[in-house]
N, C-alpha and C positions, 0 to 999 in steps of 0.2 A: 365543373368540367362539362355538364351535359349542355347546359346554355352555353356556353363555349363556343361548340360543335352545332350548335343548335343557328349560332348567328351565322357562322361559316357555313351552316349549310344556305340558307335564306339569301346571303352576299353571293353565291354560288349559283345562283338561280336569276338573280336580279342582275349579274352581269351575264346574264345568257340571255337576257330579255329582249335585248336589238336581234339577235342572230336570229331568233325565236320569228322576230316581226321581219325579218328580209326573209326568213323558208316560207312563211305563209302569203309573201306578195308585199306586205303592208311597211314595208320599211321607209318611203316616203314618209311617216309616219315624224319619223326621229329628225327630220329636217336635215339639216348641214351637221348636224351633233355627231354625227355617226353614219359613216361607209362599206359598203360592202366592195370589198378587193376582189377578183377574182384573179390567180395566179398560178402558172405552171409549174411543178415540181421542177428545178433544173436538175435533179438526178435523173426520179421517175419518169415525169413527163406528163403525170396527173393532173388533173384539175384541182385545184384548191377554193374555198370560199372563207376569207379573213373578214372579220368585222372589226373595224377600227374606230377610235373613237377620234375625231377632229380637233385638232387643236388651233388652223387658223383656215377659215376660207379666203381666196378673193375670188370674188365674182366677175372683175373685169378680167381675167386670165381662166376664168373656169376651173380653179387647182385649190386642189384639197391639201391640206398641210397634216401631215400623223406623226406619232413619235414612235420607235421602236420601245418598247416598254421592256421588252428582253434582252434589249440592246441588238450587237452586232452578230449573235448567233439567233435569232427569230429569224424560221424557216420564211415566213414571209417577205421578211426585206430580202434574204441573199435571194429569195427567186426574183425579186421583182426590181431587186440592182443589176439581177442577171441576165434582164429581157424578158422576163415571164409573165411581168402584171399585163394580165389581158382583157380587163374591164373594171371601172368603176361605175357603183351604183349612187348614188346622194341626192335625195332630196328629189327621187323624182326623175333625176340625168341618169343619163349611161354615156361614158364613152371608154375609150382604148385610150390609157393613159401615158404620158411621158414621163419618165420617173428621173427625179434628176434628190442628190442626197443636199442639204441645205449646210451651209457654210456654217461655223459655227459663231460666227456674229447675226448671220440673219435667224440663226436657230434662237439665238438667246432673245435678240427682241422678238421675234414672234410667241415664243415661248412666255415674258412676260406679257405680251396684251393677251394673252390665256389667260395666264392667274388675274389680272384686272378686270377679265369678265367673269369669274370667278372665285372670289373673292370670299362667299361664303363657306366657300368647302375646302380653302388651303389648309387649315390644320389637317383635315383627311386626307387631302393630296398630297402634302406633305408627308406624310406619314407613309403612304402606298410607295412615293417618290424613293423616299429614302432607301426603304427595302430593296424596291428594284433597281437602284444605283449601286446599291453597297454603301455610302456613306450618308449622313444626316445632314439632309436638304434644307435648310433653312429658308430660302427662299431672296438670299441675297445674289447683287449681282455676280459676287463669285463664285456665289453655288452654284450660279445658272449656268455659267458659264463649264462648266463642268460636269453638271447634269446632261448637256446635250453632246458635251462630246461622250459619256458613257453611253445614254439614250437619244440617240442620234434622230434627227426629224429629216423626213423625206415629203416633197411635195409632188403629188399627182396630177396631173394637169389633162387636158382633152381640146385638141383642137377642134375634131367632129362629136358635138356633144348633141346628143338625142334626147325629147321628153318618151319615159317611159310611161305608158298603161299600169302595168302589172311587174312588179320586179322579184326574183327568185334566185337563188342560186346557183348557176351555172351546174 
């Protein structure tokens, strides 16, 4: 039981490990792998700072592709479907993003050239996947097709896109 809790804590630390590199500036660090959101509470009206992990760039559009991993109740999509995303950091950019939520056929092919550039860690993502959907993700076309519509993919985009110096959390 103690190594259990012991990996859980370690996996607990190592996915804090982007957030960790955008509070100390250094999150260009992680390349396109990983964004920091920043995003308005639409109750509160707070500041938020989400680190996302990328599942598809394009570069001729400047727009980041993320997946809701909580699905459709993560505080961060209902703010930032709501009007709230008020910056994205990636790789060095910043801009003020347009959020627009992705169809569920452009979700499934982007979502497959993910797993083809990743290819060695589908049994673990598989495995995370499954949990966070509710059902067991095998990784066929009609699991995908399914997975996105639980775990819905949203792309970020920046018309006025800036290289940053030093990047932080709002």
């Amino acid at each position: 039981m103690r190594a259990r809790s012991q990996q859980s804590s370690a996996l607990k630390r190592l996915l804090r490990f982007p957030t960790l590199l955008y509070r100390i500036g250094a999150g260009r660090l992680l390349g396109h792998r990983f964004l920091l959101l920043t995003h308005r509470g639409r109750k509160s009206g707070r500041p938020y700072g989400t680190v996302l992990e990328v599942v598809g760039w394009r570069a001729d559009r400047q727009e980041a592709i993320v997946m809701s991993g909580f699905g459709e109740r993560a505080d961060w999509y209902l703010n930032a479907l709501a009007g709230g995303a008020e910056g994205v950091e990636i790789a060095g950019l910043r801009f003020r993003p347009s959020v627009r939520q992705l169809e569920p056929d452009e979700a499934a092919r982007v979502f497959a050239k993910y797993e083809q550039r990743n290819r060695l860690a589908a049994p673990f993502l598989r495995a995370v996947l499954s949990r966070l959907a509710g059902f067991r993700y095998d990784g066929s076309d009609e699991a995908r097709e399914r997975l996105v519509v639980s775990l819905p993919l949203v792309a970020l985009s920046g018309d006025e896109v800036a290289e940053t110096r030093q990047l932080g959390i709002a």
